[in-house]
ZADREN-23972 format. One record per atom (N, C-alpha, C, O): residue in one letter; x, y, z. Coordinates in steps of 0.1 Angstrom, whole numbers, padded with zeros to 4 digits, always signed. Layout:
<recs>
AXYZ...
</recs>
This chain:
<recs>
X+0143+0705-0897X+0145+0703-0883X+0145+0716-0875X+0143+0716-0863X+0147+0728-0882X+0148+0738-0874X+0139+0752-0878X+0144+0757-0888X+0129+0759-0874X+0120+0767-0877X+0125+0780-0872X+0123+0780-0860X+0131+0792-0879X+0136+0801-0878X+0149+0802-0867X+0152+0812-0860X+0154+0790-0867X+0162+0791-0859X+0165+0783-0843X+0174+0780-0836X+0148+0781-0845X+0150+0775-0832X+0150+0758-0832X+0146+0751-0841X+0155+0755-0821X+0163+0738-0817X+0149+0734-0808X+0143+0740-0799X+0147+0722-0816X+0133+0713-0810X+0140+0700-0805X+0146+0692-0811X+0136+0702-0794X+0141+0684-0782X+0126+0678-0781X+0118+0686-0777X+0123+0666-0783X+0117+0658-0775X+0118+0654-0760X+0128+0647-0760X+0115+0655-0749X+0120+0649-0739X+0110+0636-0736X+0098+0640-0737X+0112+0624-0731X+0103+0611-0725X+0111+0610-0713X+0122+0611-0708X+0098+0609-0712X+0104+0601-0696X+0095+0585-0699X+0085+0583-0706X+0103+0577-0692X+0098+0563-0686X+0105+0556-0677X+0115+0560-0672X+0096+0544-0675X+0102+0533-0660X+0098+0523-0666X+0086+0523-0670X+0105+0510-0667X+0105+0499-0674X+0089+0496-0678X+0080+0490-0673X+0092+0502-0690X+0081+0499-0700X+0086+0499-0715X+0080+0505-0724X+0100+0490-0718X+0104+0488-0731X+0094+0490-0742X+0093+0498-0751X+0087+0479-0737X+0077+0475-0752X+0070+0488-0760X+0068+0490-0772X+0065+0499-0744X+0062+0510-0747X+0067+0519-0752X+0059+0526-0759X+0081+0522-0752X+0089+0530-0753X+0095+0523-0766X+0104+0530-0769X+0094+0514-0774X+0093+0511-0786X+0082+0514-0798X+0083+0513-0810X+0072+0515-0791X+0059+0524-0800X+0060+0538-0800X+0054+0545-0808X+0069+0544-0787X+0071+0559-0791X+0080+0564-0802X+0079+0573-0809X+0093+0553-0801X+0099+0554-0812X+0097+0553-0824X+0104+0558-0832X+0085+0545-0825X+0082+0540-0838X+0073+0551-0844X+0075+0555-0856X+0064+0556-0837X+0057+0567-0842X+0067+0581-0842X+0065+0589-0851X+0076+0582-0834X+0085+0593-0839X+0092+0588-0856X+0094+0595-0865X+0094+0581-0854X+0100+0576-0870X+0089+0580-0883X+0091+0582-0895X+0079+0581-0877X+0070+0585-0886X+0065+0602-0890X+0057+0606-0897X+0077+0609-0880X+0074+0623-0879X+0074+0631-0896X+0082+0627-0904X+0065+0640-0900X+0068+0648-0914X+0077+0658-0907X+0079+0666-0917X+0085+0664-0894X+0093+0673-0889X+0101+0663-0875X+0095+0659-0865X+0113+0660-0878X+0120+0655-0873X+0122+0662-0858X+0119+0674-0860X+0126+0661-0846X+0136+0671-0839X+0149+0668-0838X+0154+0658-0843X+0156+0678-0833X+0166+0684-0832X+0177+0668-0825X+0187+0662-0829X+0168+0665-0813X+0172+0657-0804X+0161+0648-0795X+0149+0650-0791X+0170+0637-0792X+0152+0629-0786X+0160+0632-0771X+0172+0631-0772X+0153+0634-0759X+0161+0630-0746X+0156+0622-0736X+0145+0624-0731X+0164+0612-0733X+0149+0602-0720X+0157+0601-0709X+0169+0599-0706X+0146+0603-0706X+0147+0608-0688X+0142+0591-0680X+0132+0586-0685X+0148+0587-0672X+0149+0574-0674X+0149+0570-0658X+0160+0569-0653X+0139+0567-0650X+0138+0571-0636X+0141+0557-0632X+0137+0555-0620X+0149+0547-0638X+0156+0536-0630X+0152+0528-0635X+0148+0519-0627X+0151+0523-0650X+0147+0512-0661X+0159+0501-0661X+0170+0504-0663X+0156+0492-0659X+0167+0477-0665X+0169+0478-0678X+0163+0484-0686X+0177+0472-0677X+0188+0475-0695X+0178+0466-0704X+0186+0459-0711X+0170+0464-0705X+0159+0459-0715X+0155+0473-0720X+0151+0473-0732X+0155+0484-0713X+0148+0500-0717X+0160+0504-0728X+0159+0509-0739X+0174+0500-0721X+0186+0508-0728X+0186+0500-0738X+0194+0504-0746X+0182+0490-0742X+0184+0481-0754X+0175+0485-0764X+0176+0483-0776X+0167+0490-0759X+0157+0498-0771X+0157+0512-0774X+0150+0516-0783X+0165+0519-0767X+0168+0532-0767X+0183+0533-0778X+0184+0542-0787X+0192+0522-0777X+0204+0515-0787X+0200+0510-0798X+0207+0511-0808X+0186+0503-0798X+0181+0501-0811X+0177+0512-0826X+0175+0510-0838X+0177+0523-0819X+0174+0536-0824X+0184+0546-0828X+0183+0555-0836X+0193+0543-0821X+0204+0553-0829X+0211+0555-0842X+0220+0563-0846X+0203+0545-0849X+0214+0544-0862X+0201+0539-0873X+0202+0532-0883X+0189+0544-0868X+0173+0545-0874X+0167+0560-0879X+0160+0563-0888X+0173+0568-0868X+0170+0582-0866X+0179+0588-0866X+0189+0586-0860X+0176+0602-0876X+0188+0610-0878X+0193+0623-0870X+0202+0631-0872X+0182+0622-0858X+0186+0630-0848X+0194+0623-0838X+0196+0611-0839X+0199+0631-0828X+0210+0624-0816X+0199+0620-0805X+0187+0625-0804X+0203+0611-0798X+0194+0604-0789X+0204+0605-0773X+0213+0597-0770X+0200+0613-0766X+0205+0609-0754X+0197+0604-0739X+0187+0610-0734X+0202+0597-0734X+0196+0585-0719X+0201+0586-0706X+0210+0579-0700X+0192+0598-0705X+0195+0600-0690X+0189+0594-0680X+0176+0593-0681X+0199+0587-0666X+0197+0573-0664X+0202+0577-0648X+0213+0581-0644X+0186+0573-0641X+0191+0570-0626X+0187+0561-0622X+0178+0555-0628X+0193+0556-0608X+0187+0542-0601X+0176+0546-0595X+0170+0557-0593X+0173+0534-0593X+0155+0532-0590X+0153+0533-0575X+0153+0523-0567X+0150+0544-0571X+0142+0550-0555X+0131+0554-0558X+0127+0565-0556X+0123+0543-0563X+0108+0548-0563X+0104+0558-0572X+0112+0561-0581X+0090+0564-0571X+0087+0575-0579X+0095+0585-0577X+0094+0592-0566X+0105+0589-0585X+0111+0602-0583X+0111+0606-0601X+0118+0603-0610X+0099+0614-0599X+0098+0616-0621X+0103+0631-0617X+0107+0636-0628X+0104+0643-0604X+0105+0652-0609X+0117+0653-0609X+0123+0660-0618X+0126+0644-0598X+0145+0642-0602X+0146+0641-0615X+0150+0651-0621X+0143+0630-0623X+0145+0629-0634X+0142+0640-0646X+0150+0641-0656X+0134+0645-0645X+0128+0654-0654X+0140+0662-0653X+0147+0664-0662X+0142+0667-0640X+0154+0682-0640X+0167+0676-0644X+0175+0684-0648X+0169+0668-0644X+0179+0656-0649X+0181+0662-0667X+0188+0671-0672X+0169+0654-0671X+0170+0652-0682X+0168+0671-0690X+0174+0676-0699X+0159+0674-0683X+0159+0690-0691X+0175+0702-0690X+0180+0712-0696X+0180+0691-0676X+0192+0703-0681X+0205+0698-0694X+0214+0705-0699X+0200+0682-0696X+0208+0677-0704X+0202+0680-0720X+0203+0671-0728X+0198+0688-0722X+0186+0694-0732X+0198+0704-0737X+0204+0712-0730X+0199+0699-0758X+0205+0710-0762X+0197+0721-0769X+0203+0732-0770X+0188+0720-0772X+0175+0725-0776X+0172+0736-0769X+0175+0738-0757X+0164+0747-0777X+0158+0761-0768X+0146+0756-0766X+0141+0760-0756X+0138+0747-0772X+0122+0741-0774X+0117+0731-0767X+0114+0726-0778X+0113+0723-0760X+0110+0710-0749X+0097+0709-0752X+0088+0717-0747X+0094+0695-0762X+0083+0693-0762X+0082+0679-0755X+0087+0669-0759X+0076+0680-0746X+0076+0667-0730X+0065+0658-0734X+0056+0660-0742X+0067+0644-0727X+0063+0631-0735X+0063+0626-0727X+0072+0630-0720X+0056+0615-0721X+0053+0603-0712X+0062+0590-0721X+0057+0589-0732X+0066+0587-0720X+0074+0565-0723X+0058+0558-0724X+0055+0546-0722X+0047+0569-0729X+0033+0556-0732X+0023+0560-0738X+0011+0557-0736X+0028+0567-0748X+0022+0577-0757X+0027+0575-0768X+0039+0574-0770X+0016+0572-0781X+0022+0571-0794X+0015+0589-0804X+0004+0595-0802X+0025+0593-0812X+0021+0607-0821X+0013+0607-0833X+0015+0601-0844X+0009+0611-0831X+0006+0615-0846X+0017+0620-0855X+0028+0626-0852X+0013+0614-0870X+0026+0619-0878X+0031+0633-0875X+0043+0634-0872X+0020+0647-0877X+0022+0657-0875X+0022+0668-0863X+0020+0680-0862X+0027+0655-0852X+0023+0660-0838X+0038+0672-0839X+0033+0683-0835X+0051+0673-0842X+0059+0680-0839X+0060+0691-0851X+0068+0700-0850X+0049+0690-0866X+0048+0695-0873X+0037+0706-0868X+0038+0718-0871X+0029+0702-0862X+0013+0708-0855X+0022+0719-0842X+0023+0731-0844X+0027+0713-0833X+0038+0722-0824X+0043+0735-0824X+0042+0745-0817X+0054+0729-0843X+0062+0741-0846X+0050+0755-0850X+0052+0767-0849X+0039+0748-0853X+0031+0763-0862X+0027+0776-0851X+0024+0787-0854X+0028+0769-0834X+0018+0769-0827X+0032+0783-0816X+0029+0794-0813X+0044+0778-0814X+0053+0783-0807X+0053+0802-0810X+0051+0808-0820X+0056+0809-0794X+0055+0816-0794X+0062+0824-0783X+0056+0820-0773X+0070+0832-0779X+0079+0840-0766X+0074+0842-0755X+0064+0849-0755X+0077+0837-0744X+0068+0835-0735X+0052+0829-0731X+0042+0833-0725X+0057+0818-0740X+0041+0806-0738X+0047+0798-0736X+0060+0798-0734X+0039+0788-0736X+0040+0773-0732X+0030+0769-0734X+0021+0776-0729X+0027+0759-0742X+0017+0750-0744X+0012+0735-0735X+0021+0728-0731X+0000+0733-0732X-0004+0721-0727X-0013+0711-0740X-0022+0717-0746X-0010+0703-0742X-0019+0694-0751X-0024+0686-0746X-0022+0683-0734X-0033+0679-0755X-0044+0666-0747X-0040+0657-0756X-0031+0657-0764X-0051+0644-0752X-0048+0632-0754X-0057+0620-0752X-0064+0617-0742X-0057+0613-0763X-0073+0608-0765X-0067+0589-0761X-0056+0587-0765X-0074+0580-0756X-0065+0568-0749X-0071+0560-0756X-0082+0563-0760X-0063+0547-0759X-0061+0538-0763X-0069+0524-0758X-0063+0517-0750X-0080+0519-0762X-0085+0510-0755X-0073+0494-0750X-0066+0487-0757X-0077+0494-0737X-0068+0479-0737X-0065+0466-0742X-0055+0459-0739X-0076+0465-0753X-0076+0452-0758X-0064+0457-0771X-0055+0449-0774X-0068+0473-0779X-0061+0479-0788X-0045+0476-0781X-0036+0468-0785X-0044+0484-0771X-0033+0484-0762X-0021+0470-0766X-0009+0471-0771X-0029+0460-0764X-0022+0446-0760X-0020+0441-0777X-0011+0435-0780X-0028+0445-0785X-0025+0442-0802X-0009+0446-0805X+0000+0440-0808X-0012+0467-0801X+0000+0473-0803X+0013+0466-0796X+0024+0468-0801X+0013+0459-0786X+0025+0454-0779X+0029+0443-0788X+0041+0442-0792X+0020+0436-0792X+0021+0421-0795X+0024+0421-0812X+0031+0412-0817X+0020+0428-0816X+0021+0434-0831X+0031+0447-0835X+0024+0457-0840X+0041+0449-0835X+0046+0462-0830X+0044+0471-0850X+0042+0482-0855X+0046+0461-0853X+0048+0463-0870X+0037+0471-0872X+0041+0481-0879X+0024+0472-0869X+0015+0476-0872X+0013+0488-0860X+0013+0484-0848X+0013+0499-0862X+0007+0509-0853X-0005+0523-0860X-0004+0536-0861X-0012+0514-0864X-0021+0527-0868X-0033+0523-0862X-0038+0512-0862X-0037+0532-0857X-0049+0536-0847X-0065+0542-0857X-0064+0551-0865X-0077+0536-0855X-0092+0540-0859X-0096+0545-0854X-0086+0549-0847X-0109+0553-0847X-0116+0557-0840X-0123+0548-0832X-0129+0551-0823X-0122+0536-0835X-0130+0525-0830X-0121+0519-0817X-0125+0512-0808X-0108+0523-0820X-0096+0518-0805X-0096+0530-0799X-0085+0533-0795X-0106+0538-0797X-0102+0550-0789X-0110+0549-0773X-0117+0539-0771X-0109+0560-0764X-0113+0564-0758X-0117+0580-0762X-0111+0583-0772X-0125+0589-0756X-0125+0600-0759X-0125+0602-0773X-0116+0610-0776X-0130+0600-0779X-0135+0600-0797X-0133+0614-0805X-0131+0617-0817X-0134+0623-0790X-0135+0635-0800X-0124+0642-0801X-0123+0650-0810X-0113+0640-0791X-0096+0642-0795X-0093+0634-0806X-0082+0637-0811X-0098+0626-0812X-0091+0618-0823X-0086+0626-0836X-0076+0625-0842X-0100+0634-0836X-0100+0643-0847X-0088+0652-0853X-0086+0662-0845X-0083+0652-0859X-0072+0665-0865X-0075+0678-0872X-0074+0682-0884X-0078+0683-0860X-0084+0699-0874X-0080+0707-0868X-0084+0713-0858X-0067+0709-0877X-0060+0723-0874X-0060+0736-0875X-0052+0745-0873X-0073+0737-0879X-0080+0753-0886X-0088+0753-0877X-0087+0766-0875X-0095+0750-0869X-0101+0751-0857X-0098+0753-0846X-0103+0758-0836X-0087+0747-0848X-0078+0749-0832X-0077+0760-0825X-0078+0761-0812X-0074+0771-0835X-0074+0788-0825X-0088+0789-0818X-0090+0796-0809X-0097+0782-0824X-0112+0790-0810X-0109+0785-0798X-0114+0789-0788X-0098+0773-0797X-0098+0764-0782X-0089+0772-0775X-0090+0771-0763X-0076+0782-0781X-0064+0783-0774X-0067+0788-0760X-0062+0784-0750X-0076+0799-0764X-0074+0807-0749X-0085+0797-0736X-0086+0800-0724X-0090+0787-0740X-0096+0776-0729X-0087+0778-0718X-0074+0780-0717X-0093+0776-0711X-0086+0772-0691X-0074+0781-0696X-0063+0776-0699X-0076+0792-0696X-0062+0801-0696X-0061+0805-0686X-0049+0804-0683X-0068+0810-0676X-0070+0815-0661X-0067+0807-0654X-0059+0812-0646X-0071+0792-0653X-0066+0785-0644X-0053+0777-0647X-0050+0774-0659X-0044+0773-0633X-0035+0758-0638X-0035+0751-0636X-0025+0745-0637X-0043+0745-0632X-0048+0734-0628X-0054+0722-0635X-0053+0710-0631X-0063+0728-0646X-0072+0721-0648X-0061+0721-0671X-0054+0728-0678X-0067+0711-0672X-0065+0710-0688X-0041+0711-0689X-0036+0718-0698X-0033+0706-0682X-0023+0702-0678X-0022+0691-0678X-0027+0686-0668X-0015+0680-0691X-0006+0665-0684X+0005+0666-0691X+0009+0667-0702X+0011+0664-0678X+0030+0664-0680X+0031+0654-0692X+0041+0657-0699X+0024+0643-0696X+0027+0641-0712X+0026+0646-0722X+0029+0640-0732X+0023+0653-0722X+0020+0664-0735X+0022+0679-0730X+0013+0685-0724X+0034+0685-0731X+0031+0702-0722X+0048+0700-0738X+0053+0691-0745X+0050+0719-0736X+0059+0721-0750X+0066+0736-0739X+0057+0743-0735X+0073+0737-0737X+0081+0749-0732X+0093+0753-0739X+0099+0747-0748X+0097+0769-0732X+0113+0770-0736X+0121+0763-0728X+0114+0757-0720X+0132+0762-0726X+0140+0756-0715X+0143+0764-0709X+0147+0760-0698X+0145+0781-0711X+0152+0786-0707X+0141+0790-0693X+0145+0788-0682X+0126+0795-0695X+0117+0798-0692X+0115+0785-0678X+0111+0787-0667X+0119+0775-0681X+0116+0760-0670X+0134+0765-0659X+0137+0763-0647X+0139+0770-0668X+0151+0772-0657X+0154+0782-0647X+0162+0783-0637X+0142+0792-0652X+0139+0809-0645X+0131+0800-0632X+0137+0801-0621X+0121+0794-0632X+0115+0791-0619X+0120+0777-0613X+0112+0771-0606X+0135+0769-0617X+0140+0761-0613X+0138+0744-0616X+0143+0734-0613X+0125+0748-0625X+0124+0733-0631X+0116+0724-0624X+0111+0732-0615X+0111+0711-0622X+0103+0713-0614X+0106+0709-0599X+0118+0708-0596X+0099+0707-0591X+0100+0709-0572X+0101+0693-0567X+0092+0685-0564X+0114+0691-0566X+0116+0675-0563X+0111+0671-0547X+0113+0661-0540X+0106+0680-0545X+0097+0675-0526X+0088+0671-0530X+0080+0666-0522X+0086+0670-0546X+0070+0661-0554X+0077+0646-0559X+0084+0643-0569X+0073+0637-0544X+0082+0622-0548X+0066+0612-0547X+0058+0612-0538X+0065+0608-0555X+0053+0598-0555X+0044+0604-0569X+0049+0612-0577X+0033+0598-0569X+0026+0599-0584X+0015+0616-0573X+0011+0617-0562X+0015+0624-0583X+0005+0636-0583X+0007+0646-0579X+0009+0647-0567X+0007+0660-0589X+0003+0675-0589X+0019+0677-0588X+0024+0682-0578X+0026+0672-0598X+0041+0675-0595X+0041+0684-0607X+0049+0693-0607X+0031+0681-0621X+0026+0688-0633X+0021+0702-0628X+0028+0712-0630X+0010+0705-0624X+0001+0716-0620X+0006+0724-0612X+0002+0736-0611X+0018+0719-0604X+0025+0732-0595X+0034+0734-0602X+0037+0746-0600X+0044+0729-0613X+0050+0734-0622X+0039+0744-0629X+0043+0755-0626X+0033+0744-0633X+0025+0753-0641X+0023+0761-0639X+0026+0770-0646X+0015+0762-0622X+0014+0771-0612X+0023+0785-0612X+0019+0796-0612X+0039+0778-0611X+0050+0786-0607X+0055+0796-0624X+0059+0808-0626X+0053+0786-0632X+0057+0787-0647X+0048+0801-0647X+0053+0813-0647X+0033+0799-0647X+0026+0812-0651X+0028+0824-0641X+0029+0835-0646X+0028+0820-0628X+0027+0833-0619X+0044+0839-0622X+0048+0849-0617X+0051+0834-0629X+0066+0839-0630X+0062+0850-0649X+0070+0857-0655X+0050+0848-0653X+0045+0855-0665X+0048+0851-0679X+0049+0858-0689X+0048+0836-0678X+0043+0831-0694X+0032+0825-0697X+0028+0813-0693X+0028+0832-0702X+0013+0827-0712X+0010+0815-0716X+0015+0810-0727X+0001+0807-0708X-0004+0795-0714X-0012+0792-0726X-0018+0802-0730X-0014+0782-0732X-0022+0778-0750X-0025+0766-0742X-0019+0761-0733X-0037+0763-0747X-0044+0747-0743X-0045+0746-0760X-0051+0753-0768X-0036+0733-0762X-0037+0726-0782X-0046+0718-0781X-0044+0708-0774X-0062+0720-0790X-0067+0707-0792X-0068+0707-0808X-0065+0717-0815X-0073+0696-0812X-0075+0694-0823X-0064+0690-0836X-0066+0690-0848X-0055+0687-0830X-0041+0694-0839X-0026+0687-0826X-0028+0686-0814X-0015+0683-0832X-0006+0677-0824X-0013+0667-0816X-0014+0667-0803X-0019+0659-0823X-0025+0644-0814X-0018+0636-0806X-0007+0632-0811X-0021+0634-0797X-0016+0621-0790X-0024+0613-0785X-0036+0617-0782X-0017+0598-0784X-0027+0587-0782X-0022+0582-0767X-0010+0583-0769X-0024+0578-0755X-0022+0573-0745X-0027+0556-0745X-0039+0551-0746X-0014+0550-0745X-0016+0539-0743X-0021+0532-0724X-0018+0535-0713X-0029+0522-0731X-0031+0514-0716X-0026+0510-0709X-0019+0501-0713X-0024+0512-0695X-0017+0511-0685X-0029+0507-0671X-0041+0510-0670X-0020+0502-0662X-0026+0504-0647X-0026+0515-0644X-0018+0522-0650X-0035+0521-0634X-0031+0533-0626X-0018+0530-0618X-0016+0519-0612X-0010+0538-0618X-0002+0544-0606X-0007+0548-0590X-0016+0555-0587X+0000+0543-0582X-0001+0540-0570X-0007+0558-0563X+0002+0567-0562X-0022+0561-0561X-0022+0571-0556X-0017+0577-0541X-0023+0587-0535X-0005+0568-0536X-0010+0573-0520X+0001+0582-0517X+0003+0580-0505X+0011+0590-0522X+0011+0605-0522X+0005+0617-0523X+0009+0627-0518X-0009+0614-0532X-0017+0625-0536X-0021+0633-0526X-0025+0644-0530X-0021+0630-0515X-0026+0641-0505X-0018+0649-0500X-0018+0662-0500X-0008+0640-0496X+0005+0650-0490X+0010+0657-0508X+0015+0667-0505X+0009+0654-0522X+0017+0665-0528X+0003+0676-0534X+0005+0687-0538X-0009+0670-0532X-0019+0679-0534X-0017+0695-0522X-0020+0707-0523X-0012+0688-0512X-0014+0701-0500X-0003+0710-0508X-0005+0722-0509X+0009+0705-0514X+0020+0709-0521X+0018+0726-0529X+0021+0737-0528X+0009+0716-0538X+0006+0721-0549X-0004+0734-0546X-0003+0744-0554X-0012+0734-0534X-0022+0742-0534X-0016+0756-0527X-0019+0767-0530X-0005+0752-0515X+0005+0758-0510X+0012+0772-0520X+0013+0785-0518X+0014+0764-0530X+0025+0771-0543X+0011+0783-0547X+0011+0795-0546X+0000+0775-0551X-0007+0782-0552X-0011+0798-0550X-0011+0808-0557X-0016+0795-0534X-0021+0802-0523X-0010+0817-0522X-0012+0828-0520X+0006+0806-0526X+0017+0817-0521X+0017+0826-0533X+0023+0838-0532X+0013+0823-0544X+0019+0829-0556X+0028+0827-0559X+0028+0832-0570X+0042+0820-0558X+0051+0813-0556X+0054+0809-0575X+0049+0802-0583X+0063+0817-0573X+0072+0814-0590X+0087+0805-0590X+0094+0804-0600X+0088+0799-0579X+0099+0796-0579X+0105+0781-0568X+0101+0782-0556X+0110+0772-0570X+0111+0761-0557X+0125+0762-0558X+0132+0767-0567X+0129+0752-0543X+0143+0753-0536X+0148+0749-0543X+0156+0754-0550X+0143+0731-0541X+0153+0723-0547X+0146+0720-0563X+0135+0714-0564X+0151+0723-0572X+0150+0718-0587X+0163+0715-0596X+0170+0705-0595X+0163+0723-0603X+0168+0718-0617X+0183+0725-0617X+0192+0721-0623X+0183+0737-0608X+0198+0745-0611X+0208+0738-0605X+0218+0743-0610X+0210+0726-0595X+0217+0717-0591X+0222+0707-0605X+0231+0699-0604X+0215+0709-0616X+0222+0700-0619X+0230+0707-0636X+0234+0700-0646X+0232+0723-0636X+0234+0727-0644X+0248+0738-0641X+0253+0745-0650
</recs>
């Protein structure tokens, strides 16, 4: 559970998506490297979420904690600063509530960690019809190349992976989803965690990143290696994107390592 020392947390976030957040569990059960701690960040779920989050504590031999607010809408970066300050862990490796792992997704992670980085990982999706099996079938969660999208993330080749690291290192924008990113905590608490004036779906990820790198930690783009699968879903309501895009470009433009309101309110 612990690689020279250091404390590995999972963090999820979700919003009433039980069924979902029972295939995340289930592929965490299948980890060859346990973590330290699971933490869910829990943006206003009915107790059908906490009944599956209770289903697990006495399955898994790490501690499981459910951080739990009421429901005002999209507010994922409240929750996130929520949940990361409730983090006992030096290591945050971040998770969407609709994503299943690869066995050696937290084994792939640990090889990869390094002092001032942060990793971004990708993620190859789940076709819908696959999608609705995995719900309806929960017993069974092993994935082919034939339920995929994107075919060529499926792959696991871990020896290959260093020609990809330094990809999109220049920019932050591009190759960043908040379901898959791996930080220090301490490093997310230097530039305040992330910027809760990002309320609605979009670039609440990339201006974190934004702030994260211009404050001077080194980004890794992981392919090939620490898999993840994105399950099927609707899109999310885009009609924030403009007003948090102008956000994001702002942070940009300013050079800006740092926001008002984040995460030190709740630490």
């Amino acid at each position: 559970m612990i690689k020279n020392n250091i404390t590995i947390s999972l963090l999820i976030t979700t919003y009433n998506s039980p069924k979902f957040l029972d295939l995340v569990f289930r592929s965490i059960m299948q980890q060859t490297v346990m973590p330290n701690e699971i933490v869910i960040g829990d943006d206003g779920s009915t107790n059908e979420t906490k009944k599956v989050i209770d289903s697990y504590r006495n399955k898994l031999v790490c501690k499981i904690e459910h951080i739990w607010q009421e429901d005002d809408g999209f507010q994922r970066c409240k929750i996130l600063n929520k949940a990361i300050a409730k983090v006992s862990s030096d290591y945050i490796l971040q998770l969407d509530g609709d994503v299943m792992l690869h066995p050696k997704f937290i084994e792939d992670h640990l090889t990869v960690i390094q002092p001032k980085q942060f990793v971004c990982g990708n993620r190859c999706f789940v076709l819908k019809s696959k999608t609705a099996k995995l719900i309806n079938e929960p017993t069974n969660i092993k994935l082919n190349i034939f339920n995929i999208k994107k075919r060529k993330r499926f792959f696991r080749l871990p020896f290959l992976s260093g020609l990809f690291k330094n990809k999109r290192n220049n920019t932050s924008r591009k190759g960043n989803v908040g379901c898959h990113m791996a930080y220090w905590k301490n490093d997310m608490i230097k530039i305040n965690g992330y910027n809760e004036d990002f309320v609605g779906w979009g670039y609440e990820d990339i201006e974190m990143v934004e702030r994260l790198m211009n404050s001077g930690v080194k980004k890794r783009t992981l392919l090939l290696m620490a898999l993840q699968y994105h399950l099927w879903h609707p899109k999310s309501s885009r009609a924030s994107s403009q007003k948090n895009k102008k956000m994001y470009y702002d942070c940009k433009n300013q050079d800006l390592s740092y926001c008002e309101k984040g995460i030190k309110q709740y630490i």
